[in-house]
One Martini backbone bead per residue (centre of mass of N, CA, C, O) as a GRO file, in nm:
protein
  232
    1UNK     BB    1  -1.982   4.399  -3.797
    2UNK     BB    2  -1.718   4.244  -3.909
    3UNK     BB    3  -1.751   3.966  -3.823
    4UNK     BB    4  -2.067   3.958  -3.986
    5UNK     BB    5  -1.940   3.978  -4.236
    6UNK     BB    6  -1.722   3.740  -4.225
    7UNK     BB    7  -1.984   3.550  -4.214
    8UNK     BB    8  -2.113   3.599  -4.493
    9UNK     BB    9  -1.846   3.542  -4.688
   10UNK     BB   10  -1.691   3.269  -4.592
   11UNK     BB   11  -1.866   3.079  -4.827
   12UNK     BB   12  -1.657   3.214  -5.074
   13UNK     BB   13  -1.401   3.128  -4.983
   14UNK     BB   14  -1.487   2.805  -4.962
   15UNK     BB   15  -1.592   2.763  -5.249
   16UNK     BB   16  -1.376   2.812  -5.372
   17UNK     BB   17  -1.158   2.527  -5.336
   18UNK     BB   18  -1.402   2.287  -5.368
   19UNK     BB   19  -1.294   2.147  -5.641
   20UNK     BB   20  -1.021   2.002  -5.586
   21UNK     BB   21  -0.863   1.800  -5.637
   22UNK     BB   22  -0.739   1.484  -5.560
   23UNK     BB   23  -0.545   1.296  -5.392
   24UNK     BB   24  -0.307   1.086  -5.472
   25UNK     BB   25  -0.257   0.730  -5.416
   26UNK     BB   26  -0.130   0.460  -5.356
   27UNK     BB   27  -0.169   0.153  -5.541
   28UNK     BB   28  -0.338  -0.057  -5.705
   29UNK     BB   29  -0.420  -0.160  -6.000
   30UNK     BB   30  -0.670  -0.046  -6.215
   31UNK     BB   31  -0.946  -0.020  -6.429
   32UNK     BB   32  -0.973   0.138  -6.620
   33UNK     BB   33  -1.184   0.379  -6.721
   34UNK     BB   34  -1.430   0.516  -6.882
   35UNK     BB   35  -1.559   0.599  -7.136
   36UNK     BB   36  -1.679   0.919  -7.215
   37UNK     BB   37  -1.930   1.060  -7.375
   38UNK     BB   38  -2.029   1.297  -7.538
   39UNK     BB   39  -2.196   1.563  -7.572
   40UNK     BB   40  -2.469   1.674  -7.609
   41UNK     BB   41  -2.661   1.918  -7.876
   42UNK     BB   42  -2.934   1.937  -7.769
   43UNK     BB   43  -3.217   2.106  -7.683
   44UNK     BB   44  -3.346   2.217  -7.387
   45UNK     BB   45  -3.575   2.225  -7.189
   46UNK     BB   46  -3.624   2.504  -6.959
   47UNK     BB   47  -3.698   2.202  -6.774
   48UNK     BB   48  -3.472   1.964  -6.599
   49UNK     BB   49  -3.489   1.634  -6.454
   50UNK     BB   50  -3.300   1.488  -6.196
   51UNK     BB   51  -3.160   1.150  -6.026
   52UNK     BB   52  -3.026   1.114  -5.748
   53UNK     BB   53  -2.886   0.782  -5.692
   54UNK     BB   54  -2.806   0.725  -5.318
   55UNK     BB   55  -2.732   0.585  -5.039
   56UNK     BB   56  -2.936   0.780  -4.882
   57UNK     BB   57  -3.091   0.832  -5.152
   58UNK     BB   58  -3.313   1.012  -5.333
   59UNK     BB   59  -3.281   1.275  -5.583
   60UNK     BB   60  -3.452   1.553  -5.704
   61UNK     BB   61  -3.383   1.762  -5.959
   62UNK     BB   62  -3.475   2.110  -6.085
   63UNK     BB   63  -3.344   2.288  -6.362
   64UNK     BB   64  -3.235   2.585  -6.520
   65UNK     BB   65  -3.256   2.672  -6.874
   66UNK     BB   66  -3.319   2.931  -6.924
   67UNK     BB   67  -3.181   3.139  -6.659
   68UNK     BB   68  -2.907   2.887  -6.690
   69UNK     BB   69  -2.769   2.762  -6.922
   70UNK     BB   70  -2.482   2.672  -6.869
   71UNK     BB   71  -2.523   2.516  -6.601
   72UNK     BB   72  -2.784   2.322  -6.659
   73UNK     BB   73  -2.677   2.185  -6.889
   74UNK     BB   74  -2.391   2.081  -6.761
   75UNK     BB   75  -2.542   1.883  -6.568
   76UNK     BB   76  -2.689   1.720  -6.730
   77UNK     BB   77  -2.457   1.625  -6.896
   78UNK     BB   78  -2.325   1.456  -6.646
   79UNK     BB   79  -2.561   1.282  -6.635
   80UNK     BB   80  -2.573   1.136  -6.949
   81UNK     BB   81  -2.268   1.073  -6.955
   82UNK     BB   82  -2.189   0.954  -6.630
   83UNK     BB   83  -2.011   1.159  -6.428
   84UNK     BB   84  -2.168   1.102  -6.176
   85UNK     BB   85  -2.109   0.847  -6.128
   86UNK     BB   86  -1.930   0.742  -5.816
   87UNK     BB   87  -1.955   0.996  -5.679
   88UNK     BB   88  -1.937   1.235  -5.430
   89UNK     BB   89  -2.022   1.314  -5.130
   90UNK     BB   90  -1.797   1.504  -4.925
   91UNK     BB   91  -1.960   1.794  -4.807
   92UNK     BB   92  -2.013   1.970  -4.505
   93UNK     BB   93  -2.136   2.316  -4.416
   94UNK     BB   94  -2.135   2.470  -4.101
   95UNK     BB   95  -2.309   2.750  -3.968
   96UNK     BB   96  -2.303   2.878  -3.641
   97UNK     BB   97  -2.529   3.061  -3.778
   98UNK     BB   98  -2.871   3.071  -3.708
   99UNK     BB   99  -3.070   2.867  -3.839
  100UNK     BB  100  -3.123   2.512  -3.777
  101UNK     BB  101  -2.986   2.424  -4.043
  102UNK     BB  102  -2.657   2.546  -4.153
  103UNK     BB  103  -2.589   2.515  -4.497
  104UNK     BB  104  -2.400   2.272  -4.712
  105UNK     BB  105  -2.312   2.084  -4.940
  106UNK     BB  106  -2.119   1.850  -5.152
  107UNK     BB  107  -2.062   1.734  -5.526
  108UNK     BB  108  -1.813   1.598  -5.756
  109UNK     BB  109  -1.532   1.553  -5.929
  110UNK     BB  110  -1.294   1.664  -5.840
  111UNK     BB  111  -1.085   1.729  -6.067
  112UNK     BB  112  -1.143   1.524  -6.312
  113UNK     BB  113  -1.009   1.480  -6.617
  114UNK     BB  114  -1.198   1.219  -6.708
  115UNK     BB  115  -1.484   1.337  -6.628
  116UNK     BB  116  -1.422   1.668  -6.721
  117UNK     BB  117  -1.582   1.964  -6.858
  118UNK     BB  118  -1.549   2.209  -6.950
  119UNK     BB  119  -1.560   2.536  -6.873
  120UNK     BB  120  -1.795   2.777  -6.754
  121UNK     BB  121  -1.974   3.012  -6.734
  122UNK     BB  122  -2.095   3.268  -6.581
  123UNK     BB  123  -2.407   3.304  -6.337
  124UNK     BB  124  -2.522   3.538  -6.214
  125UNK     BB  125  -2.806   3.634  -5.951
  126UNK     BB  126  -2.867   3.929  -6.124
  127UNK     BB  127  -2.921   3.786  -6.430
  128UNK     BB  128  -3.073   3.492  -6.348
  129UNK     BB  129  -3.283   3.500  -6.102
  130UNK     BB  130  -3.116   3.294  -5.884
  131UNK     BB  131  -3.112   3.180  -5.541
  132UNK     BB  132  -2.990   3.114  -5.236
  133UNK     BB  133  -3.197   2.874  -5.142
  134UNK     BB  134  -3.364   2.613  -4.967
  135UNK     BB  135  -3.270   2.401  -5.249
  136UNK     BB  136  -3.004   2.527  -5.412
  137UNK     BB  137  -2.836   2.523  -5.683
  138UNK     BB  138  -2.433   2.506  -5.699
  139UNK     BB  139  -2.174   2.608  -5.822
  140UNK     BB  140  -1.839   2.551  -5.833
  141UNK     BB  141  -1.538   2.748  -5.791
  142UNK     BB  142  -1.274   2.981  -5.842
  143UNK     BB  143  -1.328   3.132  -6.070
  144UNK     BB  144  -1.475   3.260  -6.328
  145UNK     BB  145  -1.488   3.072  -6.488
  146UNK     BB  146  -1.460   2.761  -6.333
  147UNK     BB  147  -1.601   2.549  -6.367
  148UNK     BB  148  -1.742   2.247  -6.335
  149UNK     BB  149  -1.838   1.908  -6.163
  150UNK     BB  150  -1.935   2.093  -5.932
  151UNK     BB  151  -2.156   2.122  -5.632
  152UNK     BB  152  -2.459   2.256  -5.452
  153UNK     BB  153  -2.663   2.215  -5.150
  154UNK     BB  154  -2.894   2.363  -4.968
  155UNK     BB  155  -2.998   2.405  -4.676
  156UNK     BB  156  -3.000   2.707  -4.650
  157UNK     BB  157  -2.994   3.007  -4.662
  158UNK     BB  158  -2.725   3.202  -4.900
  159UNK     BB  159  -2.706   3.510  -4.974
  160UNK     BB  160  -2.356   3.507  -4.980
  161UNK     BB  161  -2.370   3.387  -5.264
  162UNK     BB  162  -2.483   3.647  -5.389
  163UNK     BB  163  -2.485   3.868  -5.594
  164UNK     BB  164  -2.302   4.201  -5.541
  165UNK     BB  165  -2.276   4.450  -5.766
  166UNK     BB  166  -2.150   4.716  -5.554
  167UNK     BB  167  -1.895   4.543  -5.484
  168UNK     BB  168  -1.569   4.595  -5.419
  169UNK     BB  169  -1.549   4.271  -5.423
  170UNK     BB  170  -1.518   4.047  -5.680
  171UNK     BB  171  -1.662   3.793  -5.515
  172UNK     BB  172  -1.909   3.938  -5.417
  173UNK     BB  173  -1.998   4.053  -5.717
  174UNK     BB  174  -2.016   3.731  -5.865
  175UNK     BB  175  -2.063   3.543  -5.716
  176UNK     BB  176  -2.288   3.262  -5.777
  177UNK     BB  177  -2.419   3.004  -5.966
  178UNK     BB  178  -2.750   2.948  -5.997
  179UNK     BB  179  -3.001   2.681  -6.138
  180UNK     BB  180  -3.147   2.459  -5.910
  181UNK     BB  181  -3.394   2.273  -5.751
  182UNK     BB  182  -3.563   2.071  -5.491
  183UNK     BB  183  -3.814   1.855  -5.537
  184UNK     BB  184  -3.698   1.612  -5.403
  185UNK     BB  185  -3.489   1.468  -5.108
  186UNK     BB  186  -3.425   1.659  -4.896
  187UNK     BB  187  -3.375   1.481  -4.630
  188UNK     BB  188  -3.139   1.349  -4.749
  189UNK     BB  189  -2.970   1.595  -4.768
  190UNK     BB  190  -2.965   1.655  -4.446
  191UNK     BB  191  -2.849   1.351  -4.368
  192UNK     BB  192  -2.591   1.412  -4.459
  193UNK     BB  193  -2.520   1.651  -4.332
  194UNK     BB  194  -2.530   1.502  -4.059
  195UNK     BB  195  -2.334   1.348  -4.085
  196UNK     BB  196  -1.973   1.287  -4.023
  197UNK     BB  197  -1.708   1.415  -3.944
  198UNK     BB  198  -1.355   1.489  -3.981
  199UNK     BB  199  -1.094   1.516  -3.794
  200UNK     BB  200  -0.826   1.475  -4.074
  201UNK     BB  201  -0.967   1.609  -4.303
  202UNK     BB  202  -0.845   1.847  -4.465
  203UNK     BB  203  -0.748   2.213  -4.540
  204UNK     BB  204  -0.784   2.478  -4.362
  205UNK     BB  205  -1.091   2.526  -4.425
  206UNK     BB  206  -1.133   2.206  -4.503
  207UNK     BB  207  -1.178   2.199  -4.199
  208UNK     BB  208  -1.445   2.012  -4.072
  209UNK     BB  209  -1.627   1.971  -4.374
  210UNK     BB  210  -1.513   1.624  -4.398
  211UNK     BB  211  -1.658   1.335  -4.466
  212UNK     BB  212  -1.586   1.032  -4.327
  213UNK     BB  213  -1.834   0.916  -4.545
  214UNK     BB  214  -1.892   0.909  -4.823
  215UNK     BB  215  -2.191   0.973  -5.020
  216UNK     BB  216  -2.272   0.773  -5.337
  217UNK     BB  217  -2.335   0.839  -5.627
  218UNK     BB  218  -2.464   0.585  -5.816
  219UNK     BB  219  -2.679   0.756  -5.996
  220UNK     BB  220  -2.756   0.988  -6.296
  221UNK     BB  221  -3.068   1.112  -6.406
  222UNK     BB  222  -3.263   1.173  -6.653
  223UNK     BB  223  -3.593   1.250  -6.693
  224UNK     BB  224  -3.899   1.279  -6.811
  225UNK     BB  225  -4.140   1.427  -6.945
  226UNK     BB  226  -4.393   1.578  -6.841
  227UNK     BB  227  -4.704   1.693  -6.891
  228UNK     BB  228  -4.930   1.876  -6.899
  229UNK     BB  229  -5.222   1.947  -6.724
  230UNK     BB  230  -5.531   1.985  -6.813
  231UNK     BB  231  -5.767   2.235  -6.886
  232UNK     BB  232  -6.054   2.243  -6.716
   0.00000   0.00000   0.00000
């Protein structure tokens, strides 16, 4: 019974640290980066699809801005002003147990402070009724309230992600925060995850979780709002 709590746990402890920065490298000089606008403070209708075109394909996600305001909107944000252009998929993780494909992948700014806007609050599953299903957005962070431009996206349901208000454990009881689902583009999210893994990349338990090849968000774009269908 301990083995299986500590494997449906495991999932929490490992993206604690999915966030950190990336290790700087010697290089030869590049081109200053770019400034990066402000993020509007317009308001947000309730859902706003975004579309990830990535180089093994397009991803359509809709944010739920209602029952996730913080999370949803700060996704938009970092679509509208294109800090999420140029980062990438680095992360598939597999879990060895259960129905199989199972884990999540990750991808987003890497604790990159040039493209990183404010950290936010935290918006747990038990009071945004927001769950970690297949093709469920969901926050990385370290501890609650430390989110940034880090996320993941479900590759099948993933429970132990959600919050636990009865738990003894803080990271538990605070679960994490999901946003919104892949409405468009499983199969890439899926291709994504079935990648290679490196070998050699990752430190301690994000040992075996990096992609051997990161692939590439292309561009992040909010995309129009449809109308709705009129009434028969």
């Amino acid at each position: 019974m301990l083995t299986r709590r500590l494997a449906i746990l495991a999932p929490l402890a490992v993206l604690l640290i999915a966030a950190a920065p990336v290790k700087k490298r010697v290089a030869s000089p590049r081109p200053p980066a770019p400034a990066y606008p402000a993020p509007s403070t317009a308001p947000l209708p309730d859902k706003v699809r975004v579309a990830l075109d990535t180089e093994a394909g397009r991803i359509v996600v809709e944010v739920d801005v209602r029952h996730a305001p913080a999370s949803a909107t700060n996704f938009v944000r970092y679509a509208e002003t294109r800090r999420f252009d140029g980062t990438v998929f680095y992360r598939a993780m597999h879990l060895p147990w259960g129905e199989q494909p199972n884990g999540l992948i990750q991808a987003g700014t890497r604790g990159d402070p040039k493209r990183n806007l404010p950290p936010i609050a935290h918006e747990p599953t038990n009071v945004t009724g927001i769950l970690h299903k297949s093709g469920t957005l969901s926050m990385a962070r370290y501890a609650p309230g430390t989110a940034t431009g880090d996320f993941s996206i479900m590759v099948s349901d993933q429970p132990g992600l959600d919050a636990q208000p009865d738990s003894a454990d803080p990271e538990a009881k605070a679960g994490y925060a999901a946003f919104g689902q892949v409405v468009e583009g499983m199969d890439v999210v899926k291709a994504i995850f079935a990648a290679p893994i490196s070998e050699t990349e990752g430190e301690g338990i994000m040992r075996g979780q990096i992609l051997a090849k990161p692939v590439k968000i292309l561009t992040a774009r909010r995309l129009p709002e449809t109308a709705p269908a009129p009434a028969p």
